[in-house]
C-alpha positions in Angstrom: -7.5 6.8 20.1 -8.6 4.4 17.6 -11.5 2.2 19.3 -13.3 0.4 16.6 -13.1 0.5 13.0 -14.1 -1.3 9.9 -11.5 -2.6 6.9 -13.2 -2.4 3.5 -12.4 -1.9 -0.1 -12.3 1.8 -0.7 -15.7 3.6 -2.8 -16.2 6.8 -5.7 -17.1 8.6 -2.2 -13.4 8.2 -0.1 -11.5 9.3 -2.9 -11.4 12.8 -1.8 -10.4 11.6 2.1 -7.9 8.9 0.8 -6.2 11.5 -1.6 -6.2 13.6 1.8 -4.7 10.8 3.9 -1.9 10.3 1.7 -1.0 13.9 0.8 -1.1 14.3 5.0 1.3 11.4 4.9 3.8 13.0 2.1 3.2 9.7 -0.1 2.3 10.4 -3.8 -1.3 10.5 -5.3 0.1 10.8 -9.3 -1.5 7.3 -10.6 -4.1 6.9 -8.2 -7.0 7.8 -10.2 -6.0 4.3 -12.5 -5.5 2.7 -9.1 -8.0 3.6 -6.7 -10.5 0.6 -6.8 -7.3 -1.5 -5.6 -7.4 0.0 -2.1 -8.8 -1.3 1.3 -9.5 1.7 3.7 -9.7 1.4 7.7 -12.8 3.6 8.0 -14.0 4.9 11.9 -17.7 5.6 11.6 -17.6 7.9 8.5 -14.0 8.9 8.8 -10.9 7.4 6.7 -8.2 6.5 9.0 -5.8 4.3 7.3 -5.2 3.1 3.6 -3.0 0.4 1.8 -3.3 -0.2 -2.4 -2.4 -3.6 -3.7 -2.4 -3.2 -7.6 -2.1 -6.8 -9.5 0.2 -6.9 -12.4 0.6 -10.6 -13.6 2.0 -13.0 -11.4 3.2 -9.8 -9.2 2.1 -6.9 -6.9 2.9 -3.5 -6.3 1.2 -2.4 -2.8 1.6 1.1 -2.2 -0.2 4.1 -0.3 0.3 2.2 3.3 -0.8 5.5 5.6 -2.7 5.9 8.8 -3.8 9.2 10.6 -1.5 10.4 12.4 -3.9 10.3 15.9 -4.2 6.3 15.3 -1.1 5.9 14.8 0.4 2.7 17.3 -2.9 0.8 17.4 -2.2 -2.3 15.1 -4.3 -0.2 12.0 -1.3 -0.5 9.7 -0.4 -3.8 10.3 -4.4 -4.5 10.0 -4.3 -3.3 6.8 -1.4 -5.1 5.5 -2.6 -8.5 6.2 -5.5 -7.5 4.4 -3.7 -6.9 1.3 -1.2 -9.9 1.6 -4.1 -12.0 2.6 -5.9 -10.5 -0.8 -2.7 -10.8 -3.0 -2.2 -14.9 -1.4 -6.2 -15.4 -2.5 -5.1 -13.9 -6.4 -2.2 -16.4 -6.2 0.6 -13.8 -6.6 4.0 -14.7 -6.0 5.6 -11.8 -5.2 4.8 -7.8 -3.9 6.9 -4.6 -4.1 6.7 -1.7 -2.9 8.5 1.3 -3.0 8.6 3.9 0.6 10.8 6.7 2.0 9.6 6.5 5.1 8.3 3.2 6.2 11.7 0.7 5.4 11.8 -0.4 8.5 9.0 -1.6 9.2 8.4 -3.5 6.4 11.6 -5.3 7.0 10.3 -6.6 10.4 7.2 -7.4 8.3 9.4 -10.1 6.5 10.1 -8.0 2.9 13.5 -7.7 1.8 15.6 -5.2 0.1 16.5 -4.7 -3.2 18.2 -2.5 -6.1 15.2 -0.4 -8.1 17.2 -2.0 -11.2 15.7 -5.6 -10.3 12.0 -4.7 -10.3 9.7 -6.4 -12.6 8.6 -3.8 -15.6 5.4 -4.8 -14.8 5.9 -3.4 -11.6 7.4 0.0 -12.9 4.6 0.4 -15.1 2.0 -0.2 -12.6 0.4 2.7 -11.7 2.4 5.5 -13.2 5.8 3.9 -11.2 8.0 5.3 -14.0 6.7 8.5 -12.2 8.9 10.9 -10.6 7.1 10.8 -7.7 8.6 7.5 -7.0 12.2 8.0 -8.2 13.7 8.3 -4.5 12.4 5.2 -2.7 13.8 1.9 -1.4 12.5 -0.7 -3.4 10.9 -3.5 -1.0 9.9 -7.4 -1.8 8.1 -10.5 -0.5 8.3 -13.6 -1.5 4.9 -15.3 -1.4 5.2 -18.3 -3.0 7.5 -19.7 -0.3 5.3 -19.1 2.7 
């Protein structure tokens, strides 16, 4: 059960525990190492619970890597963390944010992003840490619109 815990931008020192987290999660860690200082980690004392990346490409953003431990699951840490980064993407005035998942459509759709074809993302987006990938060739492609809210 998750009690208390502390959202911050991730350090040198969680790389080894956020790689961890997502590969427990089965979410990719090819690009991270030219990504990793655009994460906010939900820490609990000295442990890493939960992660979300927002990486800034222009006018646009790509957030990716949204994962919490699977025993603090249900206790608000996602959603935590994702008004983090939207309130962080608002602040850099981007207009819009992707994201690509194989798992988590749903809820990002209550979350207010909408679907669309992997043909209409920005190239800035697909080159944004390492999307051109394979590791990210078989995921629904996500959007918000934050210029209208």
């Amino acid at each position: 059960m998750t009690d208390s815990y502390e959202i911050r931008t991730v350090q040198a020192e969680d790389i080894t525990a956020l790689e961890g987290l997502l590969r427990k999660n089965d979410l990719p860690v090819c690009g991270l190492s030219e990504c990793w200082q655009d994460f906010f980690v939900a820490m609990q004392e000295q442990r890493l619970i939960g992660s979300i990346g927002l990486v800034n490409s222009g006018k646009d953003g790509l957030l990716r890597s949204l994962a919490v431990a699977v025993d603090c699951r249900g206790e608000g840490v996602a959603g935590n963390l994702l008004e983090k980064a939207l309130a962080k993407a608002r602040a850099a005035g981007l207009q819009e944010l992707y994201l690509l998942t194989g798992t988590a459509k749903e809820y990002f759709l209550r979350k207010g992003f909408t679907q669309l074809e992997r043909t209409l993302l920005p190239d800035g987006i697909l080159k944004a840490a390492g999307m051109e990938n394979a590791c990210f060739a078989c995921r629904d492609c996500l959007k918000i619109n934050l210029k209208d809210e």
